[in-house]
N, C-alpha and C positions, 0 to 999 in steps of 0.2 A: 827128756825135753828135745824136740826136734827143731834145732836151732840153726838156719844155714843164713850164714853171710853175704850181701851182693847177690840174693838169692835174683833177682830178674837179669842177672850176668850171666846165667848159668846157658851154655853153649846159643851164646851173643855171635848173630852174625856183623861180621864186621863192616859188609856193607850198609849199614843202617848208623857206623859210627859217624861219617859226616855230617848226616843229618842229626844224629843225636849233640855232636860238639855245637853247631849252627844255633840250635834250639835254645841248649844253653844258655850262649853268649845273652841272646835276645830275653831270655828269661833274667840272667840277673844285671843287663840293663834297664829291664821294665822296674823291675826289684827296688832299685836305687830310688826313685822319688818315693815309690807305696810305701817301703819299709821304714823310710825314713820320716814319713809321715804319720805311719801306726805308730812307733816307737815314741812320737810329741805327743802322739792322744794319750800314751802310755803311762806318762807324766818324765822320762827321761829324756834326753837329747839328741838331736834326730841320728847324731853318728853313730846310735848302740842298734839303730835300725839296719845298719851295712854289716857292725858286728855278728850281729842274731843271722845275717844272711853266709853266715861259712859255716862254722862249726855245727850248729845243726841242723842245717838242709843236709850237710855232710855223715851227718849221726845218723839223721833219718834213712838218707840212701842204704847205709850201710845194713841195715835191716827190714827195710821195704820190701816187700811180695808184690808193690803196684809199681805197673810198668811206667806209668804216667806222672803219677800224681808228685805235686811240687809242693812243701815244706816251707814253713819262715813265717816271718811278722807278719801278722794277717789282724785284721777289725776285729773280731768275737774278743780274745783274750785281752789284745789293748784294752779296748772299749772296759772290760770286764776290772783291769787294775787301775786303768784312770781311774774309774769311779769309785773304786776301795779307796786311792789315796785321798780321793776327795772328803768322804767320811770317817777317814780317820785324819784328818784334817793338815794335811801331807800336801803344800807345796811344791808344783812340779817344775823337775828340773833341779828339784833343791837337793841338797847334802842328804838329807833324809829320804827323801823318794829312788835317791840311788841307791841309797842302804836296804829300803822295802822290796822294792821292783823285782831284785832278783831273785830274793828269798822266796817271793812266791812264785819266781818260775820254777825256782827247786821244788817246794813242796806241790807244786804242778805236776812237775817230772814225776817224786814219790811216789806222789796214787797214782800215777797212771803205771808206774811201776809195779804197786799194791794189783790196780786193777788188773794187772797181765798176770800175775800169779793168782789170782780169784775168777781168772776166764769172765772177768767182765763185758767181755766184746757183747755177750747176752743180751743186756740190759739195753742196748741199745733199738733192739726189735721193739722195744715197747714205747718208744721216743715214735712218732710220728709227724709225718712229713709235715702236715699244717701246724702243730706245735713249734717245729725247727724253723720251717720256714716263718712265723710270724715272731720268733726271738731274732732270728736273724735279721731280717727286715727292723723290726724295733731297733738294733744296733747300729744296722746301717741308717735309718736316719737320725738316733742319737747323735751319731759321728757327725753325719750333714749339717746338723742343726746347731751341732759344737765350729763347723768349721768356718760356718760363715762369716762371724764378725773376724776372722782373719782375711777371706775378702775383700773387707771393708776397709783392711789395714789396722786392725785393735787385736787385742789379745783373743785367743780363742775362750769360748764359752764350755761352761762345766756343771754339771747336776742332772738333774731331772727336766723335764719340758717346760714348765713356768719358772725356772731359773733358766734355760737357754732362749727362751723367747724373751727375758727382761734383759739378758747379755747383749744380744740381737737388738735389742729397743738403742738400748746405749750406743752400741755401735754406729749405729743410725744416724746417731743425735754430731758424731764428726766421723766422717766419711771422707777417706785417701779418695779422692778421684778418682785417680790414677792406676792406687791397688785394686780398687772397685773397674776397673772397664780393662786391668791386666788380667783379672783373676778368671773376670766373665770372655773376656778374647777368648784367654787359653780352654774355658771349659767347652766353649761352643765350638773351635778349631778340634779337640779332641772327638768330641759327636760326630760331627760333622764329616771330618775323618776316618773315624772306625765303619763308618757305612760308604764311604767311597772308599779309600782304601783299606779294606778289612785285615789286608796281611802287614800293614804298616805298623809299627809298634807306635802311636801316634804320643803316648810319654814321653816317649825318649825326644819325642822331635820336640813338641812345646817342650820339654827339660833345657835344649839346645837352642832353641830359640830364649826362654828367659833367661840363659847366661848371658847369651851376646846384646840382649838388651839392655844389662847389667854393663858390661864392657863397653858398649857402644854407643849408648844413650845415658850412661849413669844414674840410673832410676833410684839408686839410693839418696841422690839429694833431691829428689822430690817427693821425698817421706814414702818411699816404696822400701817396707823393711827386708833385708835379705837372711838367709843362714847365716847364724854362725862360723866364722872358717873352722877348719878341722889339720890340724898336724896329720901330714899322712905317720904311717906306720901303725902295725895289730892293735890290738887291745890287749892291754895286763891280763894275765891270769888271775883273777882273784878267787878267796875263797867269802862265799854269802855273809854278809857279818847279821847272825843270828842273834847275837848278845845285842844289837842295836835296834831290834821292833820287839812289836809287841808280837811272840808266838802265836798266840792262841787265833790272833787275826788274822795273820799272815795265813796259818795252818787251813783255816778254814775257807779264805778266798783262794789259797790253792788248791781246796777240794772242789769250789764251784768253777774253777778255767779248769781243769784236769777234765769235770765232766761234761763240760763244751767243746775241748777241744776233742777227748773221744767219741762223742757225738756225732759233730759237725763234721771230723775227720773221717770215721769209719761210713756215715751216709753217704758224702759225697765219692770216695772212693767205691765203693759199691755201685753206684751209678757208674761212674765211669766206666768200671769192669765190664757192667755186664754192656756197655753199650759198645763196646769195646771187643767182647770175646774172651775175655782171661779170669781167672780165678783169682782172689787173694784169701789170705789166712789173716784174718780177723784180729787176733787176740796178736800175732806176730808183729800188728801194724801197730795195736799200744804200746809194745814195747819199742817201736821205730818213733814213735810223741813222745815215751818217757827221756830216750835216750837223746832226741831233738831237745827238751826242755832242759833235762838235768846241763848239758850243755852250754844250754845260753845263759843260765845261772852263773858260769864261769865267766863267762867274758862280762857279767852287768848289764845284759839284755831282758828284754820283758821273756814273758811265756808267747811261746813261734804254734803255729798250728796250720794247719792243711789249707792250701790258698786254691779255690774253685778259680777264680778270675784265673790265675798264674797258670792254672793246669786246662785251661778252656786254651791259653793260647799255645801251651805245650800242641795241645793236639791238635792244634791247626796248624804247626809248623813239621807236625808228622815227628815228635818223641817217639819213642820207642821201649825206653830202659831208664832206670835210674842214671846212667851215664848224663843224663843230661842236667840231676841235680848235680853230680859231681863234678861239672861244668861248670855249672853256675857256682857255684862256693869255689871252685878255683879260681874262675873268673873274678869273685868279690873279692880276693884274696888277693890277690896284681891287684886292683884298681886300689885296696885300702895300704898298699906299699909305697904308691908313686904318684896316683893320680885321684885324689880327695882336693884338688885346692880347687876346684871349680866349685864345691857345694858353698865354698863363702861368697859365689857369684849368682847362686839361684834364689830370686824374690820367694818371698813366701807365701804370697797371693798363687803363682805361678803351680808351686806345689801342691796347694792348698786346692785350686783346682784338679790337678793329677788325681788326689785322693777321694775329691767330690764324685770325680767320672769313673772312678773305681765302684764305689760306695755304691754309686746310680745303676749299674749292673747287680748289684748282688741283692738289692730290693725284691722282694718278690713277688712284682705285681703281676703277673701272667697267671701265677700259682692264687693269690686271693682271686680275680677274675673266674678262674676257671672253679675255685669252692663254691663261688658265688651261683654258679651256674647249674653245678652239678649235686653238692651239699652242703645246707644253707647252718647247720651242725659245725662241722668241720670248719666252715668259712668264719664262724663264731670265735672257735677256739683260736685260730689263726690271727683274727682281731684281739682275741683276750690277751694271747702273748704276745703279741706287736705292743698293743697299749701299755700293757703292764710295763714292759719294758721304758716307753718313754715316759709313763707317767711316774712309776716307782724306781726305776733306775735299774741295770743292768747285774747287780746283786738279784735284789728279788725278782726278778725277770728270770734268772736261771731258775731260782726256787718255784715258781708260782709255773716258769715253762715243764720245770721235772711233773710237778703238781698235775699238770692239766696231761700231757700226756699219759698216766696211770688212769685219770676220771676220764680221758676215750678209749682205754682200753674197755673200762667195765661201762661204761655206757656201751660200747657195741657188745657187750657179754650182758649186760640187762634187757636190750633189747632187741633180741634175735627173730627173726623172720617167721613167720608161725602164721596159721589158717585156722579154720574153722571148714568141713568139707560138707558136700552133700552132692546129689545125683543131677543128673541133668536127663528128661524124661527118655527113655532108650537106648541110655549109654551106659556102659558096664562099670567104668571107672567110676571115682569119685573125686570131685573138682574142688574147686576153692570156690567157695561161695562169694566173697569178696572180689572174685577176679570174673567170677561165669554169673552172669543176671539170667541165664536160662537153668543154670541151679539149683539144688533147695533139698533143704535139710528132711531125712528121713525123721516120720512122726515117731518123738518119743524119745528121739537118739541123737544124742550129741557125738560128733569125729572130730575131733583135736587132734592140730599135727603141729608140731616143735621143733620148728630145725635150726638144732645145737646141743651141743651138748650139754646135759642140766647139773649146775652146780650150785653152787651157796647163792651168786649173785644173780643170779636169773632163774630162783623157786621160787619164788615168792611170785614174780611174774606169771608163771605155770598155774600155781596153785591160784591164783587172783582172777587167772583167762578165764577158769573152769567155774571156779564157783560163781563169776560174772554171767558165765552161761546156762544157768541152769534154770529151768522154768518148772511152774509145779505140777505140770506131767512130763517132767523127766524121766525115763524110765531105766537109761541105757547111755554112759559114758564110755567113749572108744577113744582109747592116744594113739594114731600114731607115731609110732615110735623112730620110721627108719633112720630118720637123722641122728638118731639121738644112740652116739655111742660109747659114753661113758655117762657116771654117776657117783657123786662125792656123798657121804655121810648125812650133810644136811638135805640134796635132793633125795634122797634113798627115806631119811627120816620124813619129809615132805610128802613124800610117793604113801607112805604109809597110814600117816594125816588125812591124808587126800581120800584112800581104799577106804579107810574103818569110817571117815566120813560120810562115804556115797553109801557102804551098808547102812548105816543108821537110818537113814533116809529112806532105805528099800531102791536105791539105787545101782545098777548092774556096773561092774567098773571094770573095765579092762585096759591091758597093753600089748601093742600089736606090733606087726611089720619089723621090726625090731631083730640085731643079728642076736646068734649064742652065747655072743660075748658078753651082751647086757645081761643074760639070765644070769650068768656067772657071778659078774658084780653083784647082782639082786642077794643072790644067797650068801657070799662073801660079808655083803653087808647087813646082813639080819635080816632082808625081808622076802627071805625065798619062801616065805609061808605064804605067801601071794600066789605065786605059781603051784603051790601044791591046795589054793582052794578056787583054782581054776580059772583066778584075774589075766593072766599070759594065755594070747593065742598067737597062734603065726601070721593069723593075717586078719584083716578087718572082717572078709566073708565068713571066718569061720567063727569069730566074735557074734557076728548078726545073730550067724544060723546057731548057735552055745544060748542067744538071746531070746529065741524061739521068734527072732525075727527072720520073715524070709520073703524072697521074690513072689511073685512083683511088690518091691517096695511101697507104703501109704509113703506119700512126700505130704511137707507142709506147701501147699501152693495156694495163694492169694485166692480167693474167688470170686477176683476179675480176671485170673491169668488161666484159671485151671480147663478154659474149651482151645485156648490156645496153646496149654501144656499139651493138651490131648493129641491136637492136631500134628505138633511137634513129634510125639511119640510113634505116629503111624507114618508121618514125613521123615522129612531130612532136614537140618539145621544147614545152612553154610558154615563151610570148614570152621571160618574163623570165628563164629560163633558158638559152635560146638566145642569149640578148642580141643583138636584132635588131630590135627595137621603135625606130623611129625617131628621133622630136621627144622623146621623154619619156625614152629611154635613154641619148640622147647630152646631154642637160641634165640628169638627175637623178642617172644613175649608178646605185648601188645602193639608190637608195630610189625608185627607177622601180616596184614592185610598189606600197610604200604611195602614190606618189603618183595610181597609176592606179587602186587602190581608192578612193580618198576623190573622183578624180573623178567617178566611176563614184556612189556616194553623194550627190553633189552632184545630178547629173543624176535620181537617182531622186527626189529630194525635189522638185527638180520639176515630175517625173511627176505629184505629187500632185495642181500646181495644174493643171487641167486650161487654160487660156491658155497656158499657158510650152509644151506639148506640140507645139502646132504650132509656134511658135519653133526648138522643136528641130530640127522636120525642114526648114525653109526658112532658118535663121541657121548652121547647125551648132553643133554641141559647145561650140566654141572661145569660141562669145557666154556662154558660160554660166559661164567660169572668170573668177576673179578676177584672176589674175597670168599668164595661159601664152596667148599671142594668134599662135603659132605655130604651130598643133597641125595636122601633116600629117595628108595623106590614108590614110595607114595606119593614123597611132596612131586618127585616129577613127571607123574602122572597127574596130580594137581594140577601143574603149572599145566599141562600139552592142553587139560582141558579148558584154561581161562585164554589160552593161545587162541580156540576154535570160540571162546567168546568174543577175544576181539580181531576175527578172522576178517568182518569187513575193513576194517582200519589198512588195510593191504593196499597200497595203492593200484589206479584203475589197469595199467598194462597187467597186472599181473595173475590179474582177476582169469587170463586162462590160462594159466601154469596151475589152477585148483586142483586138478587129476596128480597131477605130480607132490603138491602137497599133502593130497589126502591120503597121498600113499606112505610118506615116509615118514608123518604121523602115527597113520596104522602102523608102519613097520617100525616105530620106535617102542610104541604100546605092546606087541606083538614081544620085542627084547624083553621090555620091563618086565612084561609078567612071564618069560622062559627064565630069565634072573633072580625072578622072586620063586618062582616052584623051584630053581635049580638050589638057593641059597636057604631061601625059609617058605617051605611049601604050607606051613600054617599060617602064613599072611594069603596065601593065594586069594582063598574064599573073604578075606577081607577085602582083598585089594580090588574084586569084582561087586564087592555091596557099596565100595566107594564109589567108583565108576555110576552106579547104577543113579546115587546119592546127585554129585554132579553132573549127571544129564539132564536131570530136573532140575536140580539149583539153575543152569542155564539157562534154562527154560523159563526160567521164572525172574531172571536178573537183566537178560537182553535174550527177548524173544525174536527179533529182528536178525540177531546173527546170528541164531540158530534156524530161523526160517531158509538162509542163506546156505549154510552149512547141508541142510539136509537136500534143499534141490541139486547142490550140488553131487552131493552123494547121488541122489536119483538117477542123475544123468550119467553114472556112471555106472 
């Protein structure tokens, strides 16, 4: 077991120490109202909110690999034991919720204990981002929608969504004024604040402001209710009184915070790292939660978990090292010695806000936004676990959140990316019929391609494409294979289904493109008799020509399409219809057209400056893009020739610098192709039938600037 201690201490430069003490301070004065906020949602008393913030942000440092990241009372796990005590009908704040609370931060601590000797850190890869982020988001407005009628100056709301919106009703019905226009002040001075002064810790100020409005104004006798005071001095050492709950409960809502907060902990830290630059050890970091939790167990605090807010402002005050959590838990540690008498002077509206504008951050509407935009799938699952959460309560909200991240893993394993291929008339390859309308399937022959690899959850997919495609002059099935590089039992038994089926039929079945590795598997798994009755070729050409099919292929083509198939075949397609354009068609896909205009635009602008022109012809193309530092010798010989398509666009002074253009054009074309013979002389004779291809495409796209082009050539 490779176990190092203060492991991000290890040769600490010490100039980075006043910054890391600085950080601190600020972190666990931020600390002071959140924590003591979580810890009421938690159903205990806000003071075990300051306890949770020494001893284990101090446990966690002590075994942290992240240089950043910041420990303690955090939303997920309160949110998570409020509502166990709720349903097991647990009175917060009571004699009894003190007895629960802690016991499930121990059996918190446990598994995540359990989980660091089971190298559970794993389990985590299979959690996904829309999953976490719509449990979290459901949390975070749980919490909102619990906090409000304290607002209002009434006790906070508890349950599910149609129990906190009949709380809220009530609330309504007598409304503190006063809490009501302190609470809303402080949240909109907070906003309002973090975007004009972003480096201001804006808590801590509305914290200091509702003291002295407290002191100043005495808001308590206008029913503005305040904290509890608190005795300064530590917290007893206690040991969990287990004999006082119910086990089996307790056990179990500590297995569902255990797998929240490894979750929620291990994701966000990973972000951080990698945004960051530094590495952490995963499974090192559950034992840095267990040894966090088992701790606050002691002192009668809830289960503490990885704070994003706390470590967003860590690294805007430029942390460094865990030195900064061991700041801050020193730092709580003075203040719960000598200076606790102010919390019996902070409103709870006041606070109440603290925690709203916390909460208001950790929503994750940017993240739905952007599912929304990009996958309307993913954006589903996001909403399933948001809702669940507020409609069924933060118990089944883990359950139903673990649930749905397993069903997107095999929904992306059921439905992988896959084609159907055919010719396109003069080109050698074979396309995707789906993506190329100048395409079309060889008569008689089906080309199946699968890209992923074929297991239990996505055969039946495979076997459903094929027999979907088959028509009754099939003559000839071909998989490609290259994607495809492993194969489980039941795909192997599928593949075999699939072979004795297409004979019966008098159907030719093959599997192609495909590495050695797959044959390997084939026979390991019973069905190397496949390859020994000559279903395995190495490539699709040699499957055809095995099929006694052979060039020039018969194609299926419409016969309204087949005198313009024709003419295609002795012509030239444009590139981007062709799909055959290199660097730019295999990274952009279908926005390979706009992206090679706007290159092409780029490049003419500047044309303009007459300095950038010789750059052109001695750096190529490629120095001149912002983002694409790949740019083969095709595509930029592409781009020079859509340059001289919109060669008029040049404005009028420049029109006699043509000579000088026309030259360092040819003399870039001239590079290109000494580049291609010197690097890959088997492109050459390609890269001059391209050329020949786009003279004509020009000719036929803007005959005007090529009318232009050539007198100009003339006169030279």
């Amino acid at each position: 077991m490779n176990l190092r201690l203060f492991p991000t201490l290890k040769n600490y430069n010490l100039r980075n120490l006043p910054g890391d003490i600085f950080s601190g301070i600020i972190i666990a004065a931020v600390s002071i109202p959140i924590s003591m906020g979580y810890a009421q949602i938690s159903g205990i008393p806000a003071i075990y909110g300051l306890y949770g913030s020494v001893f284990p942000i101090l446990f966690f440092a002590l075994f942290s690999t992240s240089k950043q990241f910041i420990f303690g009372v955090d939303a997920a796990p309160a949110a998570i034991v409020g509502s166990a005590l709720a349903s097991l009908g647990i009175a917060a704040e009571s004699p009894d919720a003190l007895a629960c609370v802690p016991v499930i931060a121990f059996f918190a601590g446990l598994w995540l204990l359990i989980f660091y000797f089971l190298h559970a850190d794993r389990i985590v890869d299979f959690i996904s981002t829309p999953v976490m982020g719509g449990f979290i988001s459901g949390i975070s407005l749980t919490i909102i929608l619990m906090q409000i009628p304290k607002l209002m100056g009434r006790d906070a709301g508890s349950g599910e969504l149609p129990e906190l919106l009949h709380y809220i009703f009530l609330a309504a019905r007598s409304i503190s004024l006063l809490s009501l226009a302190m609470g809303i002040s402080a949240l909109i001075l907070i906003r309002i604040g973090k975007k004009i002064f972003p480096k201001v810790p804006m808590s801590i100020v509305i914290m200091i402001l509702g003291v002295l409005s407290t002191t100043c104004f005495h808001v308590q006798n206008h029913g503005v209710v305040l904290l509890q005071a608190v005795e300064p001095g530590f917290p007893t050492f206690l040991i969990p009184k287990f004999g006082e709950v119910a086990l089996t409960q307790t056990v179990g809502r500590g297995l569902m915070v255990a797998v929240v907060i490894m979750a929620e902990t291990l994701l966000a830290e990973n972000n951080f790292a990698f945004k960051n630059g530094y590495k952490l050890n995963d499974r090192q970091e559950i034992l840095a939660c267990a040894a966090g939790n088992i701790s606050a167990s002691f002192v009668g605090c809830c289960p503490v978990n990885g704070s994003i807010s706390r470590t967003s402002m860590n690294e805007q005050y430029g942390g460094t090292s865990q030195v900064v959590s061991l700041t801050a838990g020193i730092t709580m540690a003075v203040l719960l010695f000598g200076f606790t008498g102010f919390i019996g002077y902070l409103p709870v509206p006041v606070l109440t806000a603290i925690v709203i504008s916390a909460l208001m951050d950790v929503v994750e509407v940017h993240l739905a936004i952007r599912l929304y935009k990009v996958s309307r799938n993913e954006f589903y699952i996001f909403m399933a676990a948001c809702i669940s959460v507020l409609f069924l309560g933060t118990i089944y909200g883990v359950l139903i959140g673990i649930i749905l991240s397993f069903v997107a893993v095999i929904l992306k394993a059921t439905a992988p990316p896959r084609s159907f291929r055919g010719i396109i008339p003069g080109k050698e390859s074979y396309y995707d019929l789906g993506r190329n309308r100048h395409a079309y399937p060889i008569q008689h022959v089906i080309i199946y391609r699968f890209n992923e690899n074929l297991f239990f959850a996505n055969a039946k997919v495979f076997q459903e494409d094929l027999e979907n495609s088959l028509k009754e002059d099939t003559k000839v099935v071909i998989i490609d294979a290259s994607s495809i590089n492993s194969i489980d039992i039941t795909a192997a038994d599928r593949i075999e289904a699939i072979a004795s089926n297409m004979k019966r039929r008098g159907i030719q079945f093959y599997i192609t493109e495909h590495s050695s590795s797959l044959n390997e598997q084939m026979r390991t798994l019973g069905i190397g008799h496949l390859i020994k009755e000559g279903c395995v070729r190495r490539t699709i050409l040699a499957a055809l020509n095995d099929a006694g099919i052979h060039k020039p292929y018969n194609l299926e083509i419409p016969e309204s399409e087949k005198k313009l198939a024709e003419l295609r075949s002795h012509s030239h397609l444009p590139a981007e219809e062709e799909d055959t354009l290199e660097e730019f068609a295999w990274a952009f896909g279908e926005e390979t057209v706009q992206e090679l205009e706007q290159a092409t635009h780029t490049i003419i602008e500047h044309l303009h400056q007459m300095p950038d022109i010789e750059r052109l012809s001695d750096e190529g193309i490629k120095e001149h893009f912002e983002s694409w530092h790949t740019l083969g010798a095709l595509d930029e010989d592409e781009i020079l020739h859509r340059i001289e398509l919109h060669i008029d666009e040049l404005p009028e002074e420049m029109h006699k610098e043509h000579r000088h253009i026309v030259e360092l054009i040819e003399k870039r074309r001239t590079r290109i192709r000494e580049k291609v013979l010197e690097e890959h002389p088997e492109l050459a004779a390609k890269l001059e039938q391209n050329r020949i291809r786009l003279e004509k495409r020009l000719e036929k796209q803007n005959p005007e600037a090529m009318r232009k082009w050539r007198e100009w050539k003339k006169r030279e």
